[in-house]
C-alpha positions, -999 to 999 in steps of 0.1 A, spaced: -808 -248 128 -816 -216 105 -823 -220 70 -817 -192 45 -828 -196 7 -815 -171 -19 -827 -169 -61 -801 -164 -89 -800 -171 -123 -785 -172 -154 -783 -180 -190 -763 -204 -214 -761 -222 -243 -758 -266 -240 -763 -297 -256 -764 -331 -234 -738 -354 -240 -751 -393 -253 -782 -384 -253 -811 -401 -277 -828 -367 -286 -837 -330 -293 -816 -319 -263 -783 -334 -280 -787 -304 -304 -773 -272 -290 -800 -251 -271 -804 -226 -243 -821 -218 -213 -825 -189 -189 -817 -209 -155 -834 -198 -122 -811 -212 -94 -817 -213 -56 -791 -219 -31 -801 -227 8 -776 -229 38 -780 -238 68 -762 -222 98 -760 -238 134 -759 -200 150 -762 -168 147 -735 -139 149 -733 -114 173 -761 -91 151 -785 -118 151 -775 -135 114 -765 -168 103 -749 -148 69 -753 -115 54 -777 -124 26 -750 -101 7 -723 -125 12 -745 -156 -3 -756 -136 -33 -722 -123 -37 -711 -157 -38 -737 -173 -59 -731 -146 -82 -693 -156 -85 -701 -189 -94 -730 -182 -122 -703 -159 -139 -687 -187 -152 -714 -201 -167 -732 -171 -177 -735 -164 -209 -711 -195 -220 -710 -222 -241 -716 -248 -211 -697 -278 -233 -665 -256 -233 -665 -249 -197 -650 -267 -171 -658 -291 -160 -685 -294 -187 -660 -295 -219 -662 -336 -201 -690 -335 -182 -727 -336 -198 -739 -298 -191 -774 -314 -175 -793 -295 -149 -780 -323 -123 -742 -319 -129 -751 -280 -129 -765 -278 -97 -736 -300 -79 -710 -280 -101 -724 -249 -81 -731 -267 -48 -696 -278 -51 -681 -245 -56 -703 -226 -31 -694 -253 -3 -654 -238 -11 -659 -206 -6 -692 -210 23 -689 -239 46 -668 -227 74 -684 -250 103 -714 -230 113 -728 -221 80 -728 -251 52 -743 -255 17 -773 -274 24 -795 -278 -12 -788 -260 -47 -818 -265 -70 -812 -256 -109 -843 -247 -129 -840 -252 -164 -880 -241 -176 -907 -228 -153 -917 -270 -148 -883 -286 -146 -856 -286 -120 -828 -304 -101 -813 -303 -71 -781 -315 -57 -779 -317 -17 -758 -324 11 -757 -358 23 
């Protein structure tokens, strides 16, 4: 199997939902992301996918949060904005437009300060 790891990121305005503490008051972050797929094999030039396709893609998906109000956008207007629900929000959506039975969303990691991440992954 071939692994491939691209960075993104991306900033927003939040406040977690019932939770006891400063981060139930609105606050931002500039989020680092990285997004790894796996592929099975390689194409005719020797890729498992154009690393221009996967930033392309990532880069679809961070536009809806960028820049936003997190608690206003779906599915985070009823979902608590945290770095976990992020990162399966964008795993989720980059498995739709990605998986196509060679290549496959494998891990999504969300880093919300230079010490703090999470990461949602395929089972």
């Amino acid at each position: 199997m071939f692994l491939l790891k691209i960075q993104s990121h991306f900033a927003a305005a939040h406040n977690l939902i019932h939770y006891q503490g400063d981060c139930e008051n609105l606050h931002g972050h500039n989020w680092k992301v990285e997004v790894e797929v796996g592929a099975h094999e390689l194409d005719k030039s020797g890729l498992a996918v154009d690393f221009k396709v996967l930033k392309r893609e990532t880069n679809r998906v961070l536009d809806l949060l960028d820049h936003k109000y997190l608690n206003e956008v779906k599915p985070f207007d009823e979902l608590s904005p945290s770095s976990e629900n992020i990162s399966r929000f964008v795993f989720e959506q980059l498995t739709e437009s990605l998986n196509d039975g060679n290549v496959f969303v494998k891990r999504v990691t969300v880093w919300e300060s230079d010490n703090a991440c999470a990461s949602y992954v395929a089972d």
